[in-house]
PQR file with spaces between the fields and no chain letter, atoms N, CA, C, O and H, PARSE charges and radii, in Angstrom:
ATOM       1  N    UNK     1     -48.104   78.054   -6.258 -0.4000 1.5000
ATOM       2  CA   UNK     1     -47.277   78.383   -7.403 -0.0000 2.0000
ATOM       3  C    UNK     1     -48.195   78.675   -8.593  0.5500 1.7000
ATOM       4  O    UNK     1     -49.305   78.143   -8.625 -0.5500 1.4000
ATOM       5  N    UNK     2     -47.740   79.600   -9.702 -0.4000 1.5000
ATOM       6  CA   UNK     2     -48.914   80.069  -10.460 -0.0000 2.0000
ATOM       7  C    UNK     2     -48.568   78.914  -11.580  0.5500 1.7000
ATOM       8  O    UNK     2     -47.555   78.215  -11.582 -0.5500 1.4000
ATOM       9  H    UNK     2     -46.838   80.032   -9.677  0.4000 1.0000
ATOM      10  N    UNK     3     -49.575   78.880  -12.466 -0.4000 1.5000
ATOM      11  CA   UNK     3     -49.137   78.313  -13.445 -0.0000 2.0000
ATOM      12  C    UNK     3     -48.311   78.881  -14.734  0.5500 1.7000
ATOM      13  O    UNK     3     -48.492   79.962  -15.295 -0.5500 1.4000
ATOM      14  H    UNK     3     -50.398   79.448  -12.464  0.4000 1.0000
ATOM      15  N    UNK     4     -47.517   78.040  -15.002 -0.4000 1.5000
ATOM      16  CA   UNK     4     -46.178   78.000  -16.106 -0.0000 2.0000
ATOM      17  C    UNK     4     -47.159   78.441  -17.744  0.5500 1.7000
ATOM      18  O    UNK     4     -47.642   77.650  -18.555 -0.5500 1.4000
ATOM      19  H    UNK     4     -47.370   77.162  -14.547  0.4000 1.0000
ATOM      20  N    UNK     5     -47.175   79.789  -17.765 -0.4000 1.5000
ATOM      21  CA   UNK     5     -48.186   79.773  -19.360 -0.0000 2.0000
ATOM      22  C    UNK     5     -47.162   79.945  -20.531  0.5500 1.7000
ATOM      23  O    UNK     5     -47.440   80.757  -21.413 -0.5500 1.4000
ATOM      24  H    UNK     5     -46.783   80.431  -17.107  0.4000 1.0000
ATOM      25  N    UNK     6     -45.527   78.947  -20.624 -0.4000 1.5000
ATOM      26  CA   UNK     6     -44.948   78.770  -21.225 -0.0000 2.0000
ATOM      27  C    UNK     6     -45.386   77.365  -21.780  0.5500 1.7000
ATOM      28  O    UNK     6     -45.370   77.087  -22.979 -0.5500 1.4000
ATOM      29  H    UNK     6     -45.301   78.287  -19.908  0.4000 1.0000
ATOM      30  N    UNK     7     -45.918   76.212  -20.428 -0.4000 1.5000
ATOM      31  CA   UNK     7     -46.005   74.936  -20.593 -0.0000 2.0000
ATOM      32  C    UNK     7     -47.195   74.943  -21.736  0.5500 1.7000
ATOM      33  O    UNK     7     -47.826   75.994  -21.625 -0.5500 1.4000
ATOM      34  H    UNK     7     -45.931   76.438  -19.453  0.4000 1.0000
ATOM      35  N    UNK     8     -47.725   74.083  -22.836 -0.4000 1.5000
ATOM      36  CA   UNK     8     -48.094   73.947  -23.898 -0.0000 2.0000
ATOM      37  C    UNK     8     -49.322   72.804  -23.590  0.5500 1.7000
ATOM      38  O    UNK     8     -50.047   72.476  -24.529 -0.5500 1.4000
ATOM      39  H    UNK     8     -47.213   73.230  -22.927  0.4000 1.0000
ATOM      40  N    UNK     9     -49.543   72.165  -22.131 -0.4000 1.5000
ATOM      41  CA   UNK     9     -50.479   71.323  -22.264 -0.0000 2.0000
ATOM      42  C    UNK     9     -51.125   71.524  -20.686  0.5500 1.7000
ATOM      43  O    UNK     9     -50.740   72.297  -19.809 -0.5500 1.4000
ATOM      44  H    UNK     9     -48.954   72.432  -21.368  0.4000 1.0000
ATOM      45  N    UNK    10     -51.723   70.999  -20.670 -0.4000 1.5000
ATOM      46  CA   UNK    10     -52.634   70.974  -19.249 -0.0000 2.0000
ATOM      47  C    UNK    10     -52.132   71.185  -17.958  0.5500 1.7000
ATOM      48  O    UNK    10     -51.326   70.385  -17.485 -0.5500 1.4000
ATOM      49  H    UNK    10     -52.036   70.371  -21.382  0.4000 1.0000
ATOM      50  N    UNK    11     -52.543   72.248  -17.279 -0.4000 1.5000
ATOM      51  CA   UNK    11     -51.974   71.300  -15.880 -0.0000 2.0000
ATOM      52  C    UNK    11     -52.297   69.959  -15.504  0.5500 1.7000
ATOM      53  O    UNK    11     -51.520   69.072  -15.152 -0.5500 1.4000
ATOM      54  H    UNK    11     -53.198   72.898  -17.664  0.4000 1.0000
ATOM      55  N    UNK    12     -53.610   69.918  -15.629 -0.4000 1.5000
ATOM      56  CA   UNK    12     -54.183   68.403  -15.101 -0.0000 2.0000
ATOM      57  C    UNK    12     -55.217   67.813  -16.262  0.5500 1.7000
ATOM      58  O    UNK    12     -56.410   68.057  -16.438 -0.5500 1.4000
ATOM      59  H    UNK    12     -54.242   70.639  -15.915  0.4000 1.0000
ATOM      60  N    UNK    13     -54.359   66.995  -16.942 -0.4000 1.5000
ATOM      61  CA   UNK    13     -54.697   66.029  -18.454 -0.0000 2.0000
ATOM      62  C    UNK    13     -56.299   65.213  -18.399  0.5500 1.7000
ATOM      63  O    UNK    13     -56.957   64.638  -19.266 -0.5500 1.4000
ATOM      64  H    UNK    13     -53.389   66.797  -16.799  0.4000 1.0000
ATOM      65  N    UNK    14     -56.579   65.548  -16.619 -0.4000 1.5000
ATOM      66  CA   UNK    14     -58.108   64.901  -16.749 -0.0000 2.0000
ATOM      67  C    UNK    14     -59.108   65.726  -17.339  0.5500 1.7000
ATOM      68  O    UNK    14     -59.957   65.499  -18.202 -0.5500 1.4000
ATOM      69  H    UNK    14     -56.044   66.014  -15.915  0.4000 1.0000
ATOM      70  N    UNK    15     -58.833   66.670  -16.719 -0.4000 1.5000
ATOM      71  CA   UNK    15     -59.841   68.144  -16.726 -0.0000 2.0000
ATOM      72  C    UNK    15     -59.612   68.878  -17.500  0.5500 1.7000
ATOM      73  O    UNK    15     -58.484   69.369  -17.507 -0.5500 1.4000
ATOM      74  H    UNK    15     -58.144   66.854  -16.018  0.4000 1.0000
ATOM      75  N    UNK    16     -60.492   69.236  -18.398 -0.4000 1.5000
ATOM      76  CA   UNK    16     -60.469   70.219  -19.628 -0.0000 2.0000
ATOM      77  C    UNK    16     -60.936   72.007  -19.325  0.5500 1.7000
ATOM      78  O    UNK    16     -62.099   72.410  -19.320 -0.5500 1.4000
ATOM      79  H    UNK    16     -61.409   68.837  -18.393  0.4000 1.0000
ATOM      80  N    UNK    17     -59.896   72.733  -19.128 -0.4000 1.5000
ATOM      81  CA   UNK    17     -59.836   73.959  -18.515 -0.0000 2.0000
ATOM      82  C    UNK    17     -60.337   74.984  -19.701  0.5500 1.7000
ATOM      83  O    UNK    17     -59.999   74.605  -20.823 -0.5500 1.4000
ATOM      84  H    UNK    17     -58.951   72.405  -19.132  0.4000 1.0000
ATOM      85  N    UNK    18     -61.320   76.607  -19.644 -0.4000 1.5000
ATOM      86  CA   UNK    18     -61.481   76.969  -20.869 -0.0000 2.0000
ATOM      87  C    UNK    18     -60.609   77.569  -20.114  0.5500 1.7000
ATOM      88  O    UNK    18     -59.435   77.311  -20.381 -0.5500 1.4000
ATOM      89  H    UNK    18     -61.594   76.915  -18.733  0.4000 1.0000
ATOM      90  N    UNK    19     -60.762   78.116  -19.461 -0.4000 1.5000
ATOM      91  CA   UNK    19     -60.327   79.712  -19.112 -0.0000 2.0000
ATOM      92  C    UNK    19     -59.258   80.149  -19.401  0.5500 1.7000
ATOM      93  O    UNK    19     -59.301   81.356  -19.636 -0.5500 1.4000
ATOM      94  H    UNK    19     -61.716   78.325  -19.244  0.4000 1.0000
ATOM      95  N    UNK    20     -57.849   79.492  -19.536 -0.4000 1.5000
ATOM      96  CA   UNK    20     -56.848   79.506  -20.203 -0.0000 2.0000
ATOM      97  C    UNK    20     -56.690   79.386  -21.928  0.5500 1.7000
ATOM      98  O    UNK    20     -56.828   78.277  -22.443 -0.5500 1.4000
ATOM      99  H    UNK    20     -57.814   78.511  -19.346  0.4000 1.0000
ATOM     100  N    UNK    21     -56.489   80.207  -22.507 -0.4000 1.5000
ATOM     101  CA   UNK    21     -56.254   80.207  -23.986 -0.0000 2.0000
ATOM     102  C    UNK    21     -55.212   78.978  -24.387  0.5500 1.7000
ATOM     103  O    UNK    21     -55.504   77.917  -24.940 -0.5500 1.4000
ATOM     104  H    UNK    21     -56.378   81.108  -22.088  0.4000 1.0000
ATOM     105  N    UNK    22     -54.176   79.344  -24.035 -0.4000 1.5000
ATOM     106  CA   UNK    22     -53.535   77.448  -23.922 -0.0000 2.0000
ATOM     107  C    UNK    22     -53.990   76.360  -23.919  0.5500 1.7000
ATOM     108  O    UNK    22     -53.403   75.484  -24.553 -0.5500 1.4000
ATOM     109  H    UNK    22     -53.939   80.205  -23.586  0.4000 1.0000
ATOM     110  N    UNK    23     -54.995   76.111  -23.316 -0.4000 1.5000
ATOM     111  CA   UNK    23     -55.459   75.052  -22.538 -0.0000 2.0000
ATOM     112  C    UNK    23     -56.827   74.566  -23.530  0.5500 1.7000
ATOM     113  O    UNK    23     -57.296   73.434  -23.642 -0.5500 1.4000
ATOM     114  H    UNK    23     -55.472   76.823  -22.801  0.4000 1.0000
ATOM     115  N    UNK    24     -57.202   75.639  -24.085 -0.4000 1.5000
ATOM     116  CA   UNK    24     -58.478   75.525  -24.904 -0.0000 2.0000
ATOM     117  C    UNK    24     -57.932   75.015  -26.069  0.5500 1.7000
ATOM     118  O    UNK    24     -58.250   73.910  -26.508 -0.5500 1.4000
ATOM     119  H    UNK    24     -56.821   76.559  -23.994  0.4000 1.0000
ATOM     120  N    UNK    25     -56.791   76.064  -26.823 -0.4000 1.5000
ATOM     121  CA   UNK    25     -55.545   75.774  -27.938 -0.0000 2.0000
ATOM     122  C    UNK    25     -55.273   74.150  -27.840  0.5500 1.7000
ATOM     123  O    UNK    25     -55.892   73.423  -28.616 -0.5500 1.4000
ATOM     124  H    UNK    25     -56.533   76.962  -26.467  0.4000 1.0000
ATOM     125  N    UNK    26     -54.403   73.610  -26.945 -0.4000 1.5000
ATOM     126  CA   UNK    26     -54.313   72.176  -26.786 -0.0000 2.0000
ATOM     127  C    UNK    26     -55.398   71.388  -26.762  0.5500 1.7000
ATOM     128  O    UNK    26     -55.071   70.333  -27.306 -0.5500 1.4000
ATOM     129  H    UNK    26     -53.901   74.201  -26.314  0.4000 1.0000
ATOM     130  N    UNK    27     -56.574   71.344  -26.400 -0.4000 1.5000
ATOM     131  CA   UNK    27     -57.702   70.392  -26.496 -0.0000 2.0000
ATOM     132  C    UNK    27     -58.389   70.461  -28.225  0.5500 1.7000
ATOM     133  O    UNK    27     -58.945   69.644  -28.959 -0.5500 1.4000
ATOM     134  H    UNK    27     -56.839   72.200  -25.958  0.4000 1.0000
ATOM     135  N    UNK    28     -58.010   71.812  -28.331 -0.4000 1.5000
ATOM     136  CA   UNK    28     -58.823   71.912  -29.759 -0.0000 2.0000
ATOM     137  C    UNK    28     -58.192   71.049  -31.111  0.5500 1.7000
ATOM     138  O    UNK    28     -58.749   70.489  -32.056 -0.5500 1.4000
ATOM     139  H    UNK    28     -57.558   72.476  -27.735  0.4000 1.0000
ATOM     140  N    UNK    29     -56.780   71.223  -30.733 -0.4000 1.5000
ATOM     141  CA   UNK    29     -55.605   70.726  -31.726 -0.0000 2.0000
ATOM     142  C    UNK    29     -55.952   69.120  -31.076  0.5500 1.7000
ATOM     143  O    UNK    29     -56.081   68.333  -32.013 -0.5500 1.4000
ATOM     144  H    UNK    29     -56.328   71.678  -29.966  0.4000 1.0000
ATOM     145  N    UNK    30     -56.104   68.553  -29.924 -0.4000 1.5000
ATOM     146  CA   UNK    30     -56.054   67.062  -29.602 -0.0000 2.0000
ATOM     147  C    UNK    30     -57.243   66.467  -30.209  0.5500 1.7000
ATOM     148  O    UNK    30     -57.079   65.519  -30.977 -0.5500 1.4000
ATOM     149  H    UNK    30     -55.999   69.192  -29.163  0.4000 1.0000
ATOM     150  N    UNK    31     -58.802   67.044  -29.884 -0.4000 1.5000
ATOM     151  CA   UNK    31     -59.590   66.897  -30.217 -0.0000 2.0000
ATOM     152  C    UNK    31     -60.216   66.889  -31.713  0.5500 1.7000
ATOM     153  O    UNK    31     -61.221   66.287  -32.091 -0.5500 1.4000
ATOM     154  H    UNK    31     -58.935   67.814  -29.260  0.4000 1.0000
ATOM     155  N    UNK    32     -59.285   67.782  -32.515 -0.4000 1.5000
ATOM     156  CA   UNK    32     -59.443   68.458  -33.548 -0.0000 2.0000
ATOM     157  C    UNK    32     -60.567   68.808  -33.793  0.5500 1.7000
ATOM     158  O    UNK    32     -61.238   68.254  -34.664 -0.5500 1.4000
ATOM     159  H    UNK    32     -58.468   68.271  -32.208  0.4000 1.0000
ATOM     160  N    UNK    33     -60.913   69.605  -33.213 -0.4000 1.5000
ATOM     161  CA   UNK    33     -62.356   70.316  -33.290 -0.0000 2.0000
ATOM     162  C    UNK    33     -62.349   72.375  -33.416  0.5500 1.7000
ATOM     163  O    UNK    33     -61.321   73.018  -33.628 -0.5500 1.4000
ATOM     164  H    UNK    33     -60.368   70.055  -32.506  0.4000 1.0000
ATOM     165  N    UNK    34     -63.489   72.885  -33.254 -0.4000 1.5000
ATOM     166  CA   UNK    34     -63.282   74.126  -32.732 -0.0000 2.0000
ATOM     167  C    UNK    34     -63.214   74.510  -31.330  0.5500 1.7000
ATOM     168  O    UNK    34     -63.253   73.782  -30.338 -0.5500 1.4000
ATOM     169  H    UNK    34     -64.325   72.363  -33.081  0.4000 1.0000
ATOM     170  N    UNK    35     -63.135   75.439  -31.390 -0.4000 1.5000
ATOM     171  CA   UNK    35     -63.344   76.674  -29.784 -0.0000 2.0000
ATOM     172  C    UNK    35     -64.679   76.244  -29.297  0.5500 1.7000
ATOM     173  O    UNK    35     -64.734   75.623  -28.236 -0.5500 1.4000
ATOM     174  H    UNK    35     -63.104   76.031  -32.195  0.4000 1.0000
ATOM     175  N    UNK    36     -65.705   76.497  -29.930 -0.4000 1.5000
ATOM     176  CA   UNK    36     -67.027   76.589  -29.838 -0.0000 2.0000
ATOM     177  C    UNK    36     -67.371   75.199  -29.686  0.5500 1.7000
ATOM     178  O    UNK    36     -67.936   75.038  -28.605 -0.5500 1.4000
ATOM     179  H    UNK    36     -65.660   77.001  -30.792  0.4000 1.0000
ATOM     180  N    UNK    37     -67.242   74.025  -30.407 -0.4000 1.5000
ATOM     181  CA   UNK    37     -67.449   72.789  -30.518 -0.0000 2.0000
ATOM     182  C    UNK    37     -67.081   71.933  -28.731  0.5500 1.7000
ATOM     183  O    UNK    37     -67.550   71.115  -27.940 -0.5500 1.4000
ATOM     184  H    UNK    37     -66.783   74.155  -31.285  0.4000 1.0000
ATOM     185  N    UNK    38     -65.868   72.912  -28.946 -0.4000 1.5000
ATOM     186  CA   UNK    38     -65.480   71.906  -27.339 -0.0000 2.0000
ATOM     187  C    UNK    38     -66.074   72.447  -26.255  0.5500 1.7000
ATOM     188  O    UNK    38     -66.281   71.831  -25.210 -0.5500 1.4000
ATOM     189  H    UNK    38     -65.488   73.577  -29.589  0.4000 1.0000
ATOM     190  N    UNK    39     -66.418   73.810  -26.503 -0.4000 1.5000
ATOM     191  CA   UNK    39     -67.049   75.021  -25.158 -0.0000 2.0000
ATOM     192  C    UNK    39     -68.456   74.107  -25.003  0.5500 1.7000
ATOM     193  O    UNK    39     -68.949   74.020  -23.878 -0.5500 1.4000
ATOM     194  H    UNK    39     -66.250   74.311  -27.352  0.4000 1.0000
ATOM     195  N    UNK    40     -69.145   73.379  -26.219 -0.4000 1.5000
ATOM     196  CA   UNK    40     -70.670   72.720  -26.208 -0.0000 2.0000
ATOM     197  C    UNK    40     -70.548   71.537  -25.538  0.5500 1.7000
ATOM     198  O    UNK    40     -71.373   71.148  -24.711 -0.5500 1.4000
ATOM     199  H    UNK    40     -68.744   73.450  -27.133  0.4000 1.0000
ATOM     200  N    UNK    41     -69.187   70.721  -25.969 -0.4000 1.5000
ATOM     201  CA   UNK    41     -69.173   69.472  -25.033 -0.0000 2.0000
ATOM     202  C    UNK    41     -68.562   69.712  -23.946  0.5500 1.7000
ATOM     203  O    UNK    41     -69.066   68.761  -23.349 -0.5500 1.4000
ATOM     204  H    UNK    41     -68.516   71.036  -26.641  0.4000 1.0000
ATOM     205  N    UNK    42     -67.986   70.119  -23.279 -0.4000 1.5000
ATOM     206  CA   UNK    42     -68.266   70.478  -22.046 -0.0000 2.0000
ATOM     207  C    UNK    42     -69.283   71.006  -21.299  0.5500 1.7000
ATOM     208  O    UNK    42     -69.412   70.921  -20.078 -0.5500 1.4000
ATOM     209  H    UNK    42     -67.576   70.891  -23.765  0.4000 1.0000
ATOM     210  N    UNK    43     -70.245   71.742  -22.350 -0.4000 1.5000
ATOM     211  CA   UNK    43     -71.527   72.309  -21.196 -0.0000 2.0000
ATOM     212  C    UNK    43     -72.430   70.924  -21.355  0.5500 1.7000
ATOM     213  O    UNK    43     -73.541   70.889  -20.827 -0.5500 1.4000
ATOM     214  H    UNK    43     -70.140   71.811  -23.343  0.4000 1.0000
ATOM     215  N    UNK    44     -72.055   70.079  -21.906 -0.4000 1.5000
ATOM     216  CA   UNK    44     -73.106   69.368  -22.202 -0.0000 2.0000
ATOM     217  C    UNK    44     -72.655   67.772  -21.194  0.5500 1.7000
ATOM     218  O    UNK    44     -73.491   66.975  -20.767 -0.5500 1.4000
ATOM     219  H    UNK    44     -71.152   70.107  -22.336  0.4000 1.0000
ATOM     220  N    UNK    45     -71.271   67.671  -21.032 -0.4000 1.5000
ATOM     221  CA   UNK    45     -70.802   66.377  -20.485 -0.0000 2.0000
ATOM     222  C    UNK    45     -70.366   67.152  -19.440  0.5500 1.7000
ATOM     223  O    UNK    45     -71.164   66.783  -18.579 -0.5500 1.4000
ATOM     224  H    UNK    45     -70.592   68.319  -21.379  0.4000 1.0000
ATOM     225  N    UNK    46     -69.545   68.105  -18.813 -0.4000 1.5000
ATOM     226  CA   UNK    46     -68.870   68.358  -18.108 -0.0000 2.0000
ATOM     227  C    UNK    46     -67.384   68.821  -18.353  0.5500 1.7000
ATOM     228  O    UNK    46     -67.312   69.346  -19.465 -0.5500 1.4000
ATOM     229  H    UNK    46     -68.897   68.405  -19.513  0.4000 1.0000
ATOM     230  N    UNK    47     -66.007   68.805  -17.605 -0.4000 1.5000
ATOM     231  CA   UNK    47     -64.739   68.627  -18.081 -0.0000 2.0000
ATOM     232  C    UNK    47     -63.829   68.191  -17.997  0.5500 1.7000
ATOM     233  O    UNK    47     -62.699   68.601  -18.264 -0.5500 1.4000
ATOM     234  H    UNK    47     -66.065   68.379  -16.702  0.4000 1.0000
ATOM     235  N    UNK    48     -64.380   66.810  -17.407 -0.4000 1.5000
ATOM     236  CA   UNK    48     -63.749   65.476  -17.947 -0.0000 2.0000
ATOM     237  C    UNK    48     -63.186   65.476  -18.961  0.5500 1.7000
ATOM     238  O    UNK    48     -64.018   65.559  -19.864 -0.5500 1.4000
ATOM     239  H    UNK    48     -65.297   66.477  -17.190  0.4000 1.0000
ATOM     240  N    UNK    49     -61.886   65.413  -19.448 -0.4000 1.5000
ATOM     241  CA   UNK    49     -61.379   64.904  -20.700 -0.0000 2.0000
ATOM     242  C    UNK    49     -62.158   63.464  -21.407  0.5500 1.7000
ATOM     243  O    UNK    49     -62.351   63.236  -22.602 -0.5500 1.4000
ATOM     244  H    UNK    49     -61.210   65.346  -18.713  0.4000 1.0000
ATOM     245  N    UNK    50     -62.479   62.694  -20.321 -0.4000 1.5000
ATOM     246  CA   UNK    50     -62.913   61.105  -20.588 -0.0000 2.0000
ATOM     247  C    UNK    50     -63.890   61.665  -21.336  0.5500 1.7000
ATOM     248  O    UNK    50     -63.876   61.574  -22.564 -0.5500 1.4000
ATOM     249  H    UNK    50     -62.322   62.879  -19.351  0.4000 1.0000
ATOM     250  N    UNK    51     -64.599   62.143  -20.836 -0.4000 1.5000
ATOM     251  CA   UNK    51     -66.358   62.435  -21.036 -0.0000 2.0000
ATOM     252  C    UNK    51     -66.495   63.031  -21.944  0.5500 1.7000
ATOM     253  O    UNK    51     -67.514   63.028  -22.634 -0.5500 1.4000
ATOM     254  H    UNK    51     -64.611   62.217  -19.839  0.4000 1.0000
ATOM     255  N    UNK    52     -65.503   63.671  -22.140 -0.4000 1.5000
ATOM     256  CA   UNK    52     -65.386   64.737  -23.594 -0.0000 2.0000
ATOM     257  C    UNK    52     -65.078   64.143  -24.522  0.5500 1.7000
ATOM     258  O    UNK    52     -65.674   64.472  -25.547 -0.5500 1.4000
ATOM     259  H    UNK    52     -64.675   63.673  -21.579  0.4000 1.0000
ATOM     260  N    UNK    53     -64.197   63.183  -24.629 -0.4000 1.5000
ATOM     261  CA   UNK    53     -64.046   62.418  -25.807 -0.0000 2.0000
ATOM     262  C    UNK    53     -65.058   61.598  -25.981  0.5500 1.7000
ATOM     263  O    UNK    53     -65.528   61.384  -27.099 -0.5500 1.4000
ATOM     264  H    UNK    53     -63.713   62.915  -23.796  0.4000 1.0000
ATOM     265  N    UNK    54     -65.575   60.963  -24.725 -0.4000 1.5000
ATOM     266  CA   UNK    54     -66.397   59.977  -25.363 -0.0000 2.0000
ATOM     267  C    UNK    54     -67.386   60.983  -25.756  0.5500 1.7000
ATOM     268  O    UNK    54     -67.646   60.551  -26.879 -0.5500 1.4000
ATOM     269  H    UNK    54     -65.194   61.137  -23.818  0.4000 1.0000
ATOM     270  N    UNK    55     -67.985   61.833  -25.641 -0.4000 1.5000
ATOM     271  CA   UNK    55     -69.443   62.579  -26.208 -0.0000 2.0000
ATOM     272  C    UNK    55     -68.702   62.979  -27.534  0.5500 1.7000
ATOM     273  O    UNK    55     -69.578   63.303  -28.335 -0.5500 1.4000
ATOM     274  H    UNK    55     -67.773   62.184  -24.729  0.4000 1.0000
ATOM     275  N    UNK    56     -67.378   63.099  -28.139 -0.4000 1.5000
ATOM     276  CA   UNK    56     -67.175   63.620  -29.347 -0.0000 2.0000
ATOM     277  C    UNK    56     -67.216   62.262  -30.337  0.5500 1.7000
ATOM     278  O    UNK    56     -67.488   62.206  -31.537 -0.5500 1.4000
ATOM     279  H    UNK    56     -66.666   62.836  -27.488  0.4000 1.0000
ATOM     280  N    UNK    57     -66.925   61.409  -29.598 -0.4000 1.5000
ATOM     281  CA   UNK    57     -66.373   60.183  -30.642 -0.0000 2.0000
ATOM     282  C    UNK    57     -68.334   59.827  -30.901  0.5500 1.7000
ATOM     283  O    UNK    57     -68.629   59.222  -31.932 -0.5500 1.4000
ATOM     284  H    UNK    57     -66.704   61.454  -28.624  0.4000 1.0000
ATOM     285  N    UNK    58     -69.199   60.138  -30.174 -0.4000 1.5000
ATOM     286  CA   UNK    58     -70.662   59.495  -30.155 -0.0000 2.0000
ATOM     287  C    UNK    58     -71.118   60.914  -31.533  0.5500 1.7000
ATOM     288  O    UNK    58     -71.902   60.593  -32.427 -0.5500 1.4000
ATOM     289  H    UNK    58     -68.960   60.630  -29.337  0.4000 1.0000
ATOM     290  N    UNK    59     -70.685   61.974  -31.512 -0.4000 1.5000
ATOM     291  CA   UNK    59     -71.390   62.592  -32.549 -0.0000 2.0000
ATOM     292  C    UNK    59     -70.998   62.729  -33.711  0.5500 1.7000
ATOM     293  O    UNK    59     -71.712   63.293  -34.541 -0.5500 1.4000
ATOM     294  H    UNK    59     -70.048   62.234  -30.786  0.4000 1.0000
């Protein structure tokens, strides 16, 4: 089944997806960060949501 690009949040709340504009949109607004800011912690932790927060809350 494809995904719903009406739905407004993740498919899967662990994993932080770019490739979807949605998906980047929702982490950026959760995170409150930028585009760019979250594209770095992910290359840098992975896309773990966990991992992502914790590397944002450390800088």
């Amino acid at each position: 089944m494809a995904d719903d690009k009406t739905l407004r949040g993740p498919q899967d709340a662990s994993r932080i997806s770019l490739g979807e504009d949605y998906e980047v949109q929702y982490w950026t607004d959760k995170f409150g960060i930028s585009a760019d800011e979250l594209h770095a912690a992910v290359a840098a932790v992975g896309n773990s949501a966990d991992a992502v927060e914790r590397h944002l809350k450390k800088a």
